[in-house]
Residue frames relative to the residue before (quaternion, step in Angstrom):
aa qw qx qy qz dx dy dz
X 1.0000 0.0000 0.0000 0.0000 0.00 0.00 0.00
X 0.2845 -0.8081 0.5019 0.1188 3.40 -0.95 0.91
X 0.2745 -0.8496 0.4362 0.1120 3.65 -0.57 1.45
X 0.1841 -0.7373 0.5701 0.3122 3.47 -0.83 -0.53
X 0.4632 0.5092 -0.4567 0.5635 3.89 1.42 0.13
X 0.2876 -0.7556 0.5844 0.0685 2.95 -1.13 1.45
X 0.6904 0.4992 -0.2788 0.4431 3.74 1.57 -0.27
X 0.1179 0.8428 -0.5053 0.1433 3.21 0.40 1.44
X 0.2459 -0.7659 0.5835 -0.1111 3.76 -0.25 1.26
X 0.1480 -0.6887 0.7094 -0.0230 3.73 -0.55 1.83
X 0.3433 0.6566 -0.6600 0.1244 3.34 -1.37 0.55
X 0.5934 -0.6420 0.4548 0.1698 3.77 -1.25 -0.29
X 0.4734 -0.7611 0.3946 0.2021 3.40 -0.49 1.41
X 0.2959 -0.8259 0.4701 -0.0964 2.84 -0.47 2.13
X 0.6243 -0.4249 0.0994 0.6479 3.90 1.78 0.00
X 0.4194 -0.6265 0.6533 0.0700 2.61 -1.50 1.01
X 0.0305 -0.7859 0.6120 0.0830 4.07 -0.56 1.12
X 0.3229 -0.8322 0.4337 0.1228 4.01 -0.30 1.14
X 0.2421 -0.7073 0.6611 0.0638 3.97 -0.18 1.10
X 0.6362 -0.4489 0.5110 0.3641 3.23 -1.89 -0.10
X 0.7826 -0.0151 -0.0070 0.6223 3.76 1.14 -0.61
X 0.6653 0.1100 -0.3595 0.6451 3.93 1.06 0.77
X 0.2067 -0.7539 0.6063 0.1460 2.17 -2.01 -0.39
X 0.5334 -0.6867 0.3488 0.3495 3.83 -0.87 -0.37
X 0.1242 -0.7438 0.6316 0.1803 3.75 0.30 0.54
X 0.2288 0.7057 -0.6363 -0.2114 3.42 -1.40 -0.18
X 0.4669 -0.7935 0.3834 0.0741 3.43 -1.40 0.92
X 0.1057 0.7926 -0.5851 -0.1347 3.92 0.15 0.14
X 0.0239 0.7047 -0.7057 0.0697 2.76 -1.80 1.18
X 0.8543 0.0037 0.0474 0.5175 3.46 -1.12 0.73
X 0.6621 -0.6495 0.1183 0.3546 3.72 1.26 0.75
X 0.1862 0.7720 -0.3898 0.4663 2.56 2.42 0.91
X 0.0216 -0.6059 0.7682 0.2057 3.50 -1.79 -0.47
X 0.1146 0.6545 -0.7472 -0.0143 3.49 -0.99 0.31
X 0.1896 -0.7544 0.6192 -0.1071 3.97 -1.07 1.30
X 0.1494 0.7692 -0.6211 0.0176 3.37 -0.79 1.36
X 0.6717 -0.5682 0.4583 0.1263 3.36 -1.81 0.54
X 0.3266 0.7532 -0.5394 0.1872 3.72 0.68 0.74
X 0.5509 -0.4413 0.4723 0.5279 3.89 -1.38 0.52
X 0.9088 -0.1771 0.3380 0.1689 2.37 -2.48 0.13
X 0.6692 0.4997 -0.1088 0.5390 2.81 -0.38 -2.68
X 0.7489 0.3269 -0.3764 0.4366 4.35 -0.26 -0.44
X 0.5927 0.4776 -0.4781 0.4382 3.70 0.88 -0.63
X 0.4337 0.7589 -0.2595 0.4106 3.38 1.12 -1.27
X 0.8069 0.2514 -0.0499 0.5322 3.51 0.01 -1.67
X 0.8005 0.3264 -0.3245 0.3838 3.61 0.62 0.33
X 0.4302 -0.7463 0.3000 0.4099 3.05 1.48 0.40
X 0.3062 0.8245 -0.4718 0.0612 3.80 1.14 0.11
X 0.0333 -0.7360 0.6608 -0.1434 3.47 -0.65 1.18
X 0.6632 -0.4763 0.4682 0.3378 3.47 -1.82 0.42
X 0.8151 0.3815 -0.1651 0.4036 3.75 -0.52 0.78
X 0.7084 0.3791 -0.3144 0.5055 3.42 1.47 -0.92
X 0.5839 -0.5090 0.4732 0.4196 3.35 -1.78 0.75
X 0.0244 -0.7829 0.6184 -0.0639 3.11 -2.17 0.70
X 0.0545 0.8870 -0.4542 -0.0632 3.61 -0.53 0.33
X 0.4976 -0.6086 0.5931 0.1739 3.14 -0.96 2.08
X 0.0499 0.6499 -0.7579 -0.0275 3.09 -1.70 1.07
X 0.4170 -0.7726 0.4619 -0.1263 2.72 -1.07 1.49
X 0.0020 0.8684 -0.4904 -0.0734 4.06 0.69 1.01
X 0.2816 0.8451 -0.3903 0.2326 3.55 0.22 0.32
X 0.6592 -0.5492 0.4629 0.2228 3.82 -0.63 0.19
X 0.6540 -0.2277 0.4158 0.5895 3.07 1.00 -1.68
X 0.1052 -0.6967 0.6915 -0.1593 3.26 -1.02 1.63
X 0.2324 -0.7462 0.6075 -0.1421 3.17 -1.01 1.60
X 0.6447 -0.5546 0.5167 0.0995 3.53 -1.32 1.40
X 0.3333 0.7110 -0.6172 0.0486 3.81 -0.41 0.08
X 0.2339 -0.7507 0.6124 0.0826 3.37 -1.41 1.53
């Protein structure tokens, strides 16, 4: 599949929190977390689960570090 987000971040599903229609992914990488908010029905269709590999893509301008 061809993207156009050049910020693409491999790492490993670190938990998965389940809403009525989202949810919480979170990612660890390189002793990072980065954690995004997508529905359900997508966790669903990607089979995200604690443990399997995964990569946040990230369409944005510019993505910034806060400590």
């Amino acid at each position: 599949m061809k993207l156009s987000a050049r910020n693409q971040i491999k790492g490993t599903v670190i938990s998965v929190t389940e809403g009525a229609v989202n949810g919480i992914v979170k990612i660890g990488f390189a002793g990072e977390v980065i954690s995004a908010t997508i529905s359900m029905a997508s966790i669903k269709e990607l089979g995200l689960a604690e443990g399997k590999e995964a990569v946040a893509v990230i369409k944005a301008t510019e993505v910034d570090r806060k400590s």
